[in-house]
C-alpha positions, 0 to 999 in steps of 0.5 A: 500500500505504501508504494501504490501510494506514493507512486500515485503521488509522483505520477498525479501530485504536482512535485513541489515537496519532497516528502519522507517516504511515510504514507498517513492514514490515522493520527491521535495525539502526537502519533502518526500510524501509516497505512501498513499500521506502523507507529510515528511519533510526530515531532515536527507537527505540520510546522506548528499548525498541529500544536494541540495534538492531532484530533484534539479531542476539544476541537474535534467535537467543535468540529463535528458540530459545527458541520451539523449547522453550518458550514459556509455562507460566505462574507455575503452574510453575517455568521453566528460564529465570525464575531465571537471569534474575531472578540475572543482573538483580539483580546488574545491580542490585546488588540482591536479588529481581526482580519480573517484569512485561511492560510498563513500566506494569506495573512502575510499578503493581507498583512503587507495590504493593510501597512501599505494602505495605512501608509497611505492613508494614515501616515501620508505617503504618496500612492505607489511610493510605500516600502517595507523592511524585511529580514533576510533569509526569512520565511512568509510564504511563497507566493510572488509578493513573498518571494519577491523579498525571499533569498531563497533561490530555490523559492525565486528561481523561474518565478520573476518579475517581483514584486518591488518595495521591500527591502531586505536587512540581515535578521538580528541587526536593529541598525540596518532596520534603522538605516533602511527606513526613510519617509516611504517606509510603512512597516518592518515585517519580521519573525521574531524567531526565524524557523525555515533558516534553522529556529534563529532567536535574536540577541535579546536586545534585537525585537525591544530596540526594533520596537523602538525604532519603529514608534519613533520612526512612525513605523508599523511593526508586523510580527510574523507568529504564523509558526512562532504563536500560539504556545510553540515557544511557551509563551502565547506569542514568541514576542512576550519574551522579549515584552514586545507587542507589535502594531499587527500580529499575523497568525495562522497554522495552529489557529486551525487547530489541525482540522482547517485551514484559518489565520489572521491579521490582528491589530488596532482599529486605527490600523485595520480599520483602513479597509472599507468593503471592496478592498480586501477579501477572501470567500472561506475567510471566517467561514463559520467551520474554521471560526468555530473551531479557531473559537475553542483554540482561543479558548484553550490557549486562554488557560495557558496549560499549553504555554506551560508545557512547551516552557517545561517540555522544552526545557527538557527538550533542549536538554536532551539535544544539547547532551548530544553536541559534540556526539554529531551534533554542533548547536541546539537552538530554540524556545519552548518545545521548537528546536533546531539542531545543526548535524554535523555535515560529516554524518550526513545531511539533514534529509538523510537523518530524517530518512534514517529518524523515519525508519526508527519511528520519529518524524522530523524535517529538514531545512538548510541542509544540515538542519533538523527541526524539533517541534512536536504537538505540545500534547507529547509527554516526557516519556516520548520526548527521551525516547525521540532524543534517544532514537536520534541519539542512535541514528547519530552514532550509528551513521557516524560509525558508519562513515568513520569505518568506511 
């Protein structure tokens, strides 16, 4: 079954992932079982959009209620369910207005609407004229806006002309941010912890001096906490632990709990309340499913048991992985229960560990080559957390042996 799968996805699937040769069939909690019954434990979670565990019982039974009642009517009409949502997430945010969207690409393009025109119409900056500083080597996406500002030649490669006004500073260096605004600069978009470039957390002076800047410059500030957010790192947003609080959150992944598509854009009425009917929208953005279900996912991160385990998981994480530096591994980096440990490049790369995690049981993705990403549902316990670092600590001697012998 394996092989026919897999094989129907080369000949009909549009090749643009390079998946493990694992083929789904079930999931509960932080396990995978493919369709030859065998067993995974999933530590890397949708990249983040299955914090709360695969079918989590609470969202699933939202979930199958909601289908009973209603599923889709689009923003033609009002919903029972929009509205709560949108309140229960802004006061999440601390904020005023939600933007709702479906996927986290969505809500960075809306994102880079909305600043462009609040640039325009609220700060005054000609038509046409508006920039955005972002970091290098960052990820939002890839659609052609996003891309357009991606140093991923893979992700720009065949896809030109792009899209102008953004430019482009090295993550981390508030001074470049500073030195790249001028008068047509509407915001500085970033991730407060980069995850595709390997989990990159700043210096601890970085996210608090941009904050800075960006007030006395008249500047928004757009956290990127699509993959950061909603507990990954123990904190509900990345940015509370540098106390920071942006001008415009985009959210997305988990905020769907696993089961649909939903992000984003929240910020001030003085922001969103820019866009009048007409210009922006999406026809599944805020349909009563994904609202529904994105209700209880507020509701459960509001009792912060999640937060609470990433902070004491991840610790216990982070441990682990650090034991093994110097054993093929050379840095362990993150927040929470999100890692990113760079393999010695003598071992192997990081797609031939994963291949070689997969066939001990633990799921993992590579990214930059020599890099794994750690980020499990934050249901998983401390049990399976050992038993993940002791299957990499396995593949890691066994494929350094290896190599060193031959």
């Amino acid at each position: 079954m394996t092989d026919a799968a897999i094989e129907l996805d080369d000949r009909y699937v549009a090749h643009n992932y390079s998946p493990l040769p694992v083929v789904a069939a079930s999931a509960q909690g932080a396990w995978i079982t493919d369709v030859q019954g065998r067993r995974y434990l999933d530590c890397l979670a949708a990249y983040s959009a299955v914090n709360f565990g695969h079918r989590n019982p609470e969202i699933t039974a939202t979930a199958h209620a909601q289908l009973d009642a209603l599923t889709l009517v689009s923003r033609a009409f009002h919903s029972d369910r929009l509205g709560p949502f949108c309140q229960a997430l802004a006061e999440l945010c601390g904020k005023d207005m939600v933007l709702p969207m479906n996927s986290g690409a969505e809500a960075v393009e809306s994102g880079i609407k909305v600043a462009r025109k609040w640039g325009t119409d609220v700060k005054g900056v000609p038509a046409g004229m508006a920039n955005i500083v972002v970091a290098q080597n960052n990820f939002h996406g890839r659609t052609i806006s996003i891309v357009s500002f991606s140093n991923d030649e893979v992700a720009r490669r065949g896809f030109g002309p792009f899209t102008p006004g953004f430019r482009p500073v090295p993550f981390g260096d508030a001074d470049a941010v500073a030195a790249a605004i001028d008068e047509h600069t509407v915001a500085v978009l970033l991730e407060p912890i980069q995850g595709e470039a390997g989990i990159i957390v700043p210096r601890e002076d970085y996210l608090p001096r941009v904050r800075e800047i960006c007030t006395e410059r008249n500047v928004l500030m757009i956290a990127d906490e699509i993959q950061s957010g909603l507990a990954r790192t123990g904190r509900t947003f990345a940015c509370e632990h540098w106390g920071v609080v942006p001008d415009i959150y985009l959210l997305g992944k988990a905020l769907g709990g696993g089961v649909v598509p939903l992000s984003a854009v929240v910020a001030d009425r003085g922001v969103l309340g820019v866009l009048h009917p007409g210009e922006h929208g999406s026809t599944f953005g805020g349909n009563p499913l994904a609202a529904a279900i994105g209700g209880t996912v507020v509701a459960m991160l509001q009792r912060g048991e999640f937060q609470a385990r990433s902070t004491e998981l991840g610790e216990r994480l982070h441990a682990r992985l650090r034991a093994l530096i110097g054993r093929g591994v050379v840095a362990v980096r993150g927040m929470g229960l999100w890692a990113g440990v760079d393999v010695d490049p003598r071992i192997g790369t990081g797609k031939q560990i994963s291949l070689r995690l997969a066939e001990r049981g633990v799921l993992v993705k590579d990214t930059q080559g020599s890099t794994l990403r750690f980020a499990p549902p934050l249901v998983i316990t401390a049990e399976e957390i050992d038993w993940a670092v002791g299957q990499f600590a396995y593949v890691l001697a066994e494929t350094g042996s290896h190599l060193t012998d031959t």
